[in-house]
C-alpha positions in Angstrom: 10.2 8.1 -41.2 12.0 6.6 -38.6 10.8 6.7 -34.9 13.8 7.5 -32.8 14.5 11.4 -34.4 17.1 13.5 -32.4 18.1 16.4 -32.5 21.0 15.3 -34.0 19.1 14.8 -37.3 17.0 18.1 -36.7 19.9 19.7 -36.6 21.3 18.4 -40.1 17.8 19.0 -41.8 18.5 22.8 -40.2 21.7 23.4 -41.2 22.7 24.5 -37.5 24.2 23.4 -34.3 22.9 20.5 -32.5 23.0 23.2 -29.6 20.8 25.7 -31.6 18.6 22.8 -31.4 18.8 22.6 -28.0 18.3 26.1 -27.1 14.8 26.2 -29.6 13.4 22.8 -28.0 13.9 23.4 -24.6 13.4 27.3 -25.2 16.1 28.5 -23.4 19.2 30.8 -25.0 19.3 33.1 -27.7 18.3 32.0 -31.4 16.6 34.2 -33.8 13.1 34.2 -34.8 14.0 32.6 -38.4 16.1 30.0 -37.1 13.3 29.0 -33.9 10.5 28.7 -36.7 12.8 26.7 -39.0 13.4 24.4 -36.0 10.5 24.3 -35.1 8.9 23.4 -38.5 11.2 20.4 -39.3 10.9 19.3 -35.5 7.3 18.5 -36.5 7.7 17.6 -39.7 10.2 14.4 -38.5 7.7 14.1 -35.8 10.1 14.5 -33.2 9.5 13.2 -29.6 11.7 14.4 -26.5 13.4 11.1 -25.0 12.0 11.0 -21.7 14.1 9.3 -20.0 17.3 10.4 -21.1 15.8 13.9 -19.8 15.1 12.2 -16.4 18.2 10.8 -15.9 19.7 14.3 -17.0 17.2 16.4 -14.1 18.2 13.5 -11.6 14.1 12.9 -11.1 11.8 10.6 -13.0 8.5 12.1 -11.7 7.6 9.1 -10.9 6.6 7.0 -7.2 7.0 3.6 -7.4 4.3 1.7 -5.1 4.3 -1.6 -3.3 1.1 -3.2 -1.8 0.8 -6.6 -0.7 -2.3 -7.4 -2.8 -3.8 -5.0 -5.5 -6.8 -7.3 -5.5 -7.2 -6.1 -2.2 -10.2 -3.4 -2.2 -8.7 -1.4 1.1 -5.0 -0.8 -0.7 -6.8 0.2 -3.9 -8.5 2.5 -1.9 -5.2 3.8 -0.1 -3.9 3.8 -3.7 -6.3 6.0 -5.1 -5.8 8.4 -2.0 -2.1 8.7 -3.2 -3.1 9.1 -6.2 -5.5 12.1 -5.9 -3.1 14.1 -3.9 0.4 13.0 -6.3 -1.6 13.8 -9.8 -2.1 17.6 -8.8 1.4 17.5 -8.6 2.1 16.1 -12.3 3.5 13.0 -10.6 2.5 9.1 -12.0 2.5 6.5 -9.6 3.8 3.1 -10.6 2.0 0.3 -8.8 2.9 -3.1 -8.2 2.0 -5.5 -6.0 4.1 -8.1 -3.5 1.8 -10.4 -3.3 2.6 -10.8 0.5 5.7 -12.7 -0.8 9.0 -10.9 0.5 10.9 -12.8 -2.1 9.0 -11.1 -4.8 8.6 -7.7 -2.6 12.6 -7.3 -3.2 12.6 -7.6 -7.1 9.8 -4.9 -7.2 12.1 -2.7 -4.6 15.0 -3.1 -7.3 13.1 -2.6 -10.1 12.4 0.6 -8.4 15.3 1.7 -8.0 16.9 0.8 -11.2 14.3 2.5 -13.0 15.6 5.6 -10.8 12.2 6.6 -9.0 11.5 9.2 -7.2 10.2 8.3 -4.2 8.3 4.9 -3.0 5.3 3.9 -0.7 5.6 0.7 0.9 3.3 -1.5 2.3 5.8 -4.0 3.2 5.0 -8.0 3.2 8.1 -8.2 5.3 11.7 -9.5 5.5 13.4 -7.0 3.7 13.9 -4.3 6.2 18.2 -4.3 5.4 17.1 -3.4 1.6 14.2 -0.8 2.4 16.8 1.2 5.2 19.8 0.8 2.6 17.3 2.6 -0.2 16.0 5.6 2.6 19.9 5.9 3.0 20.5 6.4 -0.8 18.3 9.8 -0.3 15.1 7.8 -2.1 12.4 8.9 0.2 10.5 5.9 1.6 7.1 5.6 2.9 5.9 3.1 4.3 2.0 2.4 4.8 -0.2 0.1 6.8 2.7 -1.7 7.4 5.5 -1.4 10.0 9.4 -2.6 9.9 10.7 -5.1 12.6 12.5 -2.0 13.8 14.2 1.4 13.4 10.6 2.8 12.3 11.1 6.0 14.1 13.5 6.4 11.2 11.4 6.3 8.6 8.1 8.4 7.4 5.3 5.9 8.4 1.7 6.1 8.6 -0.2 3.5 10.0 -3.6 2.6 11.8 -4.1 1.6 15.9 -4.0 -2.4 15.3 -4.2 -3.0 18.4 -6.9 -0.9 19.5 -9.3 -2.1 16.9 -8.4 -6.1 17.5 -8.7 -5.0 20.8 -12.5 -3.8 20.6 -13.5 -6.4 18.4 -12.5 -8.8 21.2 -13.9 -6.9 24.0 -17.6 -6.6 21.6 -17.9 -10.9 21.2 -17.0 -11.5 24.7 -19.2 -9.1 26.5 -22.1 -10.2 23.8 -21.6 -13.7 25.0 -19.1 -15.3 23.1 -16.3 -17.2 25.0 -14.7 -19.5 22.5 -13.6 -16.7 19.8 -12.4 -18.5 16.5 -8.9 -16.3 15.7 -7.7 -16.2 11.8 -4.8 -14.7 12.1 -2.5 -12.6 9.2 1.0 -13.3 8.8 2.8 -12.8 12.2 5.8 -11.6 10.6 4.3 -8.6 9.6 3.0 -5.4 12.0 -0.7 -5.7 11.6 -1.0 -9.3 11.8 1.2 -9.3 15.0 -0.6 -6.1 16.4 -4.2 -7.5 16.1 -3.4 -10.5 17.3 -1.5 -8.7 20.4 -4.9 -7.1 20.6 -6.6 -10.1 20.9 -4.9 -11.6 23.6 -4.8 -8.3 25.9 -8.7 -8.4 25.7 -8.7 -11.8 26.5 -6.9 -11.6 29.6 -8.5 -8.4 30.7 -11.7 -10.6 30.2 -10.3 -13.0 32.3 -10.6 -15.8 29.8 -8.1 -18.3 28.7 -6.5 -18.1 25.4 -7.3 -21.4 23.7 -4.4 -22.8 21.3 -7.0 -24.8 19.4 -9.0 -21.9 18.1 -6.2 -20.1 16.7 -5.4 -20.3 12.9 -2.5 -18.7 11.6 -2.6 -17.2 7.6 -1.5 -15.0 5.0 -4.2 -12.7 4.3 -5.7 -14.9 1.9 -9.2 -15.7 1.0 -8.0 -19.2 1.0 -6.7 -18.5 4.4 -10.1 -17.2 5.6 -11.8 -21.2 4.0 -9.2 -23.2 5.4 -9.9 -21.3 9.3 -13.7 -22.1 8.8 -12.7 -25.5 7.8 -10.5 -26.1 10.6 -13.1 -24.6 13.3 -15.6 -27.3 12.4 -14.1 -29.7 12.2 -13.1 -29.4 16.2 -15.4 -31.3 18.5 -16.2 -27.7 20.7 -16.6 -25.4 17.7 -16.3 -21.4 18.0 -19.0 -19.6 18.1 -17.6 -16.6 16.8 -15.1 -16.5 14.2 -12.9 -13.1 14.5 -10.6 -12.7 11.3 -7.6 -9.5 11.4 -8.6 -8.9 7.4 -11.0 -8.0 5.2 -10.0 -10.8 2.7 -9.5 -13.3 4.9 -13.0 -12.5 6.1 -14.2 -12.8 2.6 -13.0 -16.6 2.6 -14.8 -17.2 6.2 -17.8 -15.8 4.5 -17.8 -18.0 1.3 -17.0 -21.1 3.3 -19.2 -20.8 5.9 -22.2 -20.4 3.1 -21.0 -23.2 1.2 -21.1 -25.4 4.4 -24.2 -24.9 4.9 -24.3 -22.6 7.6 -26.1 -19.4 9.0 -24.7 -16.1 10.3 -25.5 -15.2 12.7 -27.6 -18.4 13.7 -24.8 -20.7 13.4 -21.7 -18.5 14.0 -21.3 -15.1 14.7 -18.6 -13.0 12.5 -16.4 -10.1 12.6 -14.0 -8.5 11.0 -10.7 -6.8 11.1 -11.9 -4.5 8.1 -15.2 -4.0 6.3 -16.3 -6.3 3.1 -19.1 -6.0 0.2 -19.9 -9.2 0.4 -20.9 -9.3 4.3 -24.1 -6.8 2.6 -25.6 -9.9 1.8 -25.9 -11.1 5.2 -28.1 -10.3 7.8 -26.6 -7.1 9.3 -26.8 -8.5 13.2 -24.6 -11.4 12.3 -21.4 -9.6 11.5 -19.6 -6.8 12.7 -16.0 -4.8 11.5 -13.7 -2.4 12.8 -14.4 0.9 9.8 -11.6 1.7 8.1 -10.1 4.9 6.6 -7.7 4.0 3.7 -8.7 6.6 1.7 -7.4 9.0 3.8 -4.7 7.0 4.8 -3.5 7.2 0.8 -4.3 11.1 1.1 -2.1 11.5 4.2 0.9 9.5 2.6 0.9 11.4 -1.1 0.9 14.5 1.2 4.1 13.8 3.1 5.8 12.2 -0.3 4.9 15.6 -1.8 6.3 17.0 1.0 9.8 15.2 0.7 9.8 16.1 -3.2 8.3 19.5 -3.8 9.4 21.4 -0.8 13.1 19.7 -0.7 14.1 19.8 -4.4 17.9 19.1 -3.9 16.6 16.0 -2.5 18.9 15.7 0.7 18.9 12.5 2.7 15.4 11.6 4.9 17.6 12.0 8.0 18.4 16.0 7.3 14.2 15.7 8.7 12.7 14.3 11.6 10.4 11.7 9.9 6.6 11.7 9.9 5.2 9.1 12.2 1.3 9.1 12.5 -0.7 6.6 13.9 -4.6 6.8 12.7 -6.8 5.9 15.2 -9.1 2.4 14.6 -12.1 3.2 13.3 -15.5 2.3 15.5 -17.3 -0.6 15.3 -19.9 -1.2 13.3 -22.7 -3.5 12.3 -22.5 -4.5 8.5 
């Protein structure tokens, strides 16, 4: 029996209208009980499957959301992820995840994959550079989310939630230099993209209301990589007036300080003091008074964002343009501080 029945071929094994068929499947119009159990019986007996997508592109919607995160290894976006996932699955939407790998280049394929495959909304956590694409998409009335993650500009066009960078870079700052600690060890995130600038804007704002000098040498700019996080330790020590704090603005680059730092030989807090833009498992393992994070929420960040896409597609079924509604900006505060 072949796979790919119609209701072309029901309707021959019937002896009635292709419509008829129609009507039965779908139960909708008039046809008689004898003709709906006849239907029905050689529907099952050719096994017959509904195409799927040939009744999405029919309905205009996909019940689908496409999302984007910079790094599914990541545990904070699969945490944000399964946020959006708990609120979108009451709804009988699926959520299609990929990940951008904090490349932009790569970032754009996904976005066009998206969109070719004619989803209904997306959530972005964007790894940058693509802002013309991501406002040419909201324009094409394809709701757009973005998460965690700011454009260069026109967000106050866009439904956004996001957390207080600069607050919690800020108090991470302020908590090393009024423990002591003057020469601060900075591994940056990309600087191209909100949070890493953010933090880093943080950073410096603490340092001056500190009074203290930012020092070029202990700044290392990266990618929100555990090989970022190594290469920063690496760097640190191998300066003649070492850091004795090492502040990183992300959990996985704080995972790479964490490894290197161990495999060097040294002791936290003994050696170097640590903290984080974001909490880690692996920082369990250490002596709790050697490292401190900024506590995040990305759990109910990912709540708060399948909310407002369920808002765009349940409560606006004709699915007008984003700009028909003044877009949903919300800016989480940082979390506090914390000893790991």
């Amino acid at each position: 029996m072949k796979n790919n029945v119609t209701i072309k071929d029901i309707a021959r094994e019937s002896g009635v209208s292709t419509a008829t068929v129609s009507r039965v499947l779908s139960n909708r119009g008039y046809a008689s009980e004898e003709i709906r159990e006849n239907v029905l019986a050689v529907a099952e007996r050719l096994n017959y499957r509904p195409n799927g997508i040939a009744k999405s592109l029919k309905m205009h919607k996909t019940n689908t959301i496409g999302v984007i995160i910079p790094d599914i290894s990541n545990p904070y976006f699969m945490r944000i992820a399964k946020g959006i996932e708990d609120v979108v699955q009451e709804r009988k939407y699926n959520l299609l995840f990929m990940s951008g790998d904090e490349n932009p280049d790569k970032e754009k394929k996904l976005l066009q994959v998206l969109v070719e495959n004619r989803v209904d909304a997306i959530i972005l956590a964007t790894s940058g550079g693509n802002d013309e694409l991501i406002k040419t998409i909201r324009e094409s009335k394809t709701p757009v989310i973005l998460i965690d993650r700011k454009l260069k500009n026109d967000n106050e066009k866009m439904d956004l939630v996001v957390e207080n960078n600069f607050d919690g870079a800020y108090q991470l700052t302020s908590h090393l230099v009024q423990t002591g600690h003057k020469r601060i060890g900075i591994v940056n995130g990309s600087l191209d993209v909100s949070t890493g600038e953010e933090r880093f804007l943080g950073f410096k704002k603490a340092m001056l209301d500190n009074f203290l000098n930012q020092e070029d040498d202990l700044i290392f700019n990266g990618h929100f990589t555990v090989e970022d996080g190594r290469r920063a330790v690496e760097y640190f020590l191998s300066l003649e007036n070492k850091p004795t704090a090492i502040l990183s603005f992300n959990n996985t680059m704080t995972v790479g300080v964490i490894l290197q730092l161990t495999e060097m030989g040294k002791k936290i807090p003994e050696d170097v003091f640590v903290a984080s833009y974001g909490e880690t498992e692996l920082s369990q393992l250490i002596n709790p008074s050697g490292t401190i994070c900024i506590k995040q929420s990305p759990y109910n960040m990912g709540i708060r964002v399948g909310q407002i896409a369920m808002d765009r597609l349940i409560f606006n079924l004709d699915g007008p343009t984003q700009e028909v509604f003044n877009p949903i900006i919300e800016t989480l505060e940082s979390g506090d501080l914390q000893q790991e």
